[in-house]
C-alpha positions as CSV (number, residue, x, y, z in Angstrom):
1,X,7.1,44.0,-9.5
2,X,6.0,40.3,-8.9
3,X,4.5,40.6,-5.2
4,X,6.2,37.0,-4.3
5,X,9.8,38.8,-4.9
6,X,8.5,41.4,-3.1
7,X,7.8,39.1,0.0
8,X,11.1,37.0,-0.8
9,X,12.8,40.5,-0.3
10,X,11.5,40.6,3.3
11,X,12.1,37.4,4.9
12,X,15.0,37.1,7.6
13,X,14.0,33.4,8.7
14,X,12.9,30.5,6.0
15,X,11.5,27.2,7.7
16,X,10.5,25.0,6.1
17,X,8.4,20.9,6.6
18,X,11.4,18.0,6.1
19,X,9.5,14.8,4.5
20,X,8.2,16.2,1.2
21,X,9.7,19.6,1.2
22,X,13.6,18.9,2.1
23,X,13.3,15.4,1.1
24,X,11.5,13.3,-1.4
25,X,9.0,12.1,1.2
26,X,10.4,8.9,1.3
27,X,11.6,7.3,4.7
28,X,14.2,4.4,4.4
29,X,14.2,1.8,7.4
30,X,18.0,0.0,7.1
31,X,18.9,-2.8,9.6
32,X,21.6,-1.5,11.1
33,X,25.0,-2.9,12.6
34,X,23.3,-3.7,16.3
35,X,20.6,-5.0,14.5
36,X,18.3,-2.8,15.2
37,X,16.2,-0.5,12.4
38,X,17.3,3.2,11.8
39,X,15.3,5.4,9.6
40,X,16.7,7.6,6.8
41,X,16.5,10.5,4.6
42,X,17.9,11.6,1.3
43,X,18.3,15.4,1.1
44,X,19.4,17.4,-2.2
45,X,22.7,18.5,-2.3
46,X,22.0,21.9,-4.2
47,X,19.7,22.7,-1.3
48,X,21.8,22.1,0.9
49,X,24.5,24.6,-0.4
50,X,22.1,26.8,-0.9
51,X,21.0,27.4,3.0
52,X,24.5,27.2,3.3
53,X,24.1,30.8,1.4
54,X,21.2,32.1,3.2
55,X,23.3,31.9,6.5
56,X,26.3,33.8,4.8
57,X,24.2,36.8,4.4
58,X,22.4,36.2,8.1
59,X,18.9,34.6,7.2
60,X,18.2,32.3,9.5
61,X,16.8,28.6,8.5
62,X,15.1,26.0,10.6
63,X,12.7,23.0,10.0
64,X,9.6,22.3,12.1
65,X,8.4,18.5,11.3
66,X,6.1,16.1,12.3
67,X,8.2,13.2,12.1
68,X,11.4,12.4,14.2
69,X,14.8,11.7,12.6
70,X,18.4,11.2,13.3
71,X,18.7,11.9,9.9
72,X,16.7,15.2,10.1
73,X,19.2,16.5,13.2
74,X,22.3,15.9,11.5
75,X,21.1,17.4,8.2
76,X,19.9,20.7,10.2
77,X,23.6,20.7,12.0
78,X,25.3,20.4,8.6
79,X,23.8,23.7,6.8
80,X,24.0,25.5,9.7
81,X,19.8,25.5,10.4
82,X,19.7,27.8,13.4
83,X,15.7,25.8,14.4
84,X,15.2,22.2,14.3
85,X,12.0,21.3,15.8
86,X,10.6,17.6,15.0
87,X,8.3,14.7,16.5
88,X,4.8,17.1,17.1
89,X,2.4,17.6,14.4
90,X,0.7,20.7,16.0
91,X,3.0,23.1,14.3
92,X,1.6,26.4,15.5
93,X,3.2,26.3,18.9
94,X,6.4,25.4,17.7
95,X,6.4,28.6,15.1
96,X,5.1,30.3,18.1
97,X,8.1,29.8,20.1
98,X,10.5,30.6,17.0
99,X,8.9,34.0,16.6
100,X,9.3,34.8,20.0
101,X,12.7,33.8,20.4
102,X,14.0,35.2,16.9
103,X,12.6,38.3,17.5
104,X,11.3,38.7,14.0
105,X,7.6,39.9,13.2
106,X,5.6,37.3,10.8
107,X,6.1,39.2,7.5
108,X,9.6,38.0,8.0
109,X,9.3,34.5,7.9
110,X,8.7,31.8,5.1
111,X,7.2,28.7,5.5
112,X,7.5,25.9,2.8
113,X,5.0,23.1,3.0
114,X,3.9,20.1,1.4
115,X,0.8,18.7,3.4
116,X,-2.0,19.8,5.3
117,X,-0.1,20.2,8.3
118,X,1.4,23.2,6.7
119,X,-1.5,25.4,5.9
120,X,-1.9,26.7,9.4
121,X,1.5,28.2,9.1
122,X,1.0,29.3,5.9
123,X,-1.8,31.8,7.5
124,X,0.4,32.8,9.7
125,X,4.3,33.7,8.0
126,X,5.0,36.5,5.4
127,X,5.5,33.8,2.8
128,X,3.6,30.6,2.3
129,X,5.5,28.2,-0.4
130,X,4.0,25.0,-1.8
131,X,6.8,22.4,-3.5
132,X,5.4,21.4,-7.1
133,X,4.2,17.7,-4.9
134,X,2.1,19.0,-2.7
135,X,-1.5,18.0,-2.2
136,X,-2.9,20.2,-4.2
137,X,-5.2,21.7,-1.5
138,X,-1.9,23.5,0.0
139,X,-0.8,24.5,-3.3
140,X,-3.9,26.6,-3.8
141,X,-3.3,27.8,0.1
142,X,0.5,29.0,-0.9
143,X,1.1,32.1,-2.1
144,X,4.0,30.9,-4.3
145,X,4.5,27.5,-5.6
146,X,7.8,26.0,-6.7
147,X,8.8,24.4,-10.3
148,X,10.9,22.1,-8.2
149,X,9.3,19.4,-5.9
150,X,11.0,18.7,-2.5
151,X,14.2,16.5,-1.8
152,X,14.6,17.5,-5.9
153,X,15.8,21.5,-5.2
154,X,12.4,23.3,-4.3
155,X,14.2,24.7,-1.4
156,X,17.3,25.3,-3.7
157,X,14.4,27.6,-5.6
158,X,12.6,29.2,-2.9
159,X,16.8,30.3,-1.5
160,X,17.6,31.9,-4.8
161,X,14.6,33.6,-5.4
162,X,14.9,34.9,-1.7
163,X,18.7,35.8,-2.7
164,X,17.9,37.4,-6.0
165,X,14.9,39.7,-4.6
166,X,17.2,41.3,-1.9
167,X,20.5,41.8,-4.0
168,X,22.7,39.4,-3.1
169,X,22.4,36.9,-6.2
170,X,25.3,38.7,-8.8
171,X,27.5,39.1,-5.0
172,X,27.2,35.4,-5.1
173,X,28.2,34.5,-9.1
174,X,31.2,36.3,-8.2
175,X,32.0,34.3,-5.3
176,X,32.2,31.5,-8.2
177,X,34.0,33.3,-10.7
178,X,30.5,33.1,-12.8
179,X,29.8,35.0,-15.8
180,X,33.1,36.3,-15.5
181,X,35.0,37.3,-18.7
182,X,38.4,35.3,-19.8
């Protein structure tokens, strides 16, 4: 068996960077009513169902980014993310603290990365997962690298393949009346 569906089989907790891995890396700075600037994100729908999923059958998701976002908060609230951790670009700390307080031993935990940043968490998760954009220095880093690239439904990948590997994928086409015969 492929050892990266073996790894996807163990993880409990998927986190995962925001600009270049949830979203396209763009930021958007809009005037706004006040007149003052607010930044902004697009985010991929299909991911967003998709760690919608993972919570259903009780893996835990969470973002730890080096930026700081409105956008970010709200988009973390909306799937349900149970870690949202942004504005520090030392990231090891911050993983740190969500190990401690999740409970769950590395081998459990996926990290999804885009930029150097990353790597150091990729050393020390279960699963290190590049998005098809990133640098390619963390792609050769990464364990597993995704068709996808990020804001465009790498996580929406990296979800099903985690899904698939521990049983729950055919559970969920029959949630959606999928491949069902009429």
């Amino acid at each position: 068996m492929d050892s990266n569906y073996d790894r996807a089989a163990n993880i409990r907790l998927l986190l995962m960077d925001v600009d270049g891995v949830l979203t396209d890396g763009r930021v958007w700075h809009l005037p706004g009513p006040d007149g003052e600037w607010t930044e902004t994100k697009g985010f991929d729908s299909q991911d967003g169902i998709a760690l919608q999923w993972l919570n259903w059958k009780g893996i835990k998701t969470g973002v730890i980014s080096g930026r700081k976002s409105p956008a970010v908060e709200l988009r973390a609230k909306q799937v349900k993310m149970s870690y949202c951790y942004q504005g520090n670009i030392e990231k090891i700390p911050l993983l740190e603290e969500i190990i401690h307080d999740s409970g769950l031993p590395p081998e459990n935990i996926a990290f999804v990365g885009d930029d150097f940043t990353d790597v150091v968490l990729f050393r020390r998760v279960g699963w290190s997962v590049a998005v098809a954009n990133a640098r390619n220095e963390v792609k050769q880093s990464a364990q597993y690298v995704t068709s996808a690239p990020g804001g465009f439904g790498a996580i929406r990948e990296v979800a099903e393949l985690i899904l698939k590997a521990q049983g729950y994928w055919d559970e969920l086409l029959e949630k959606y009346e999928i491949g069902r015969d009429e």
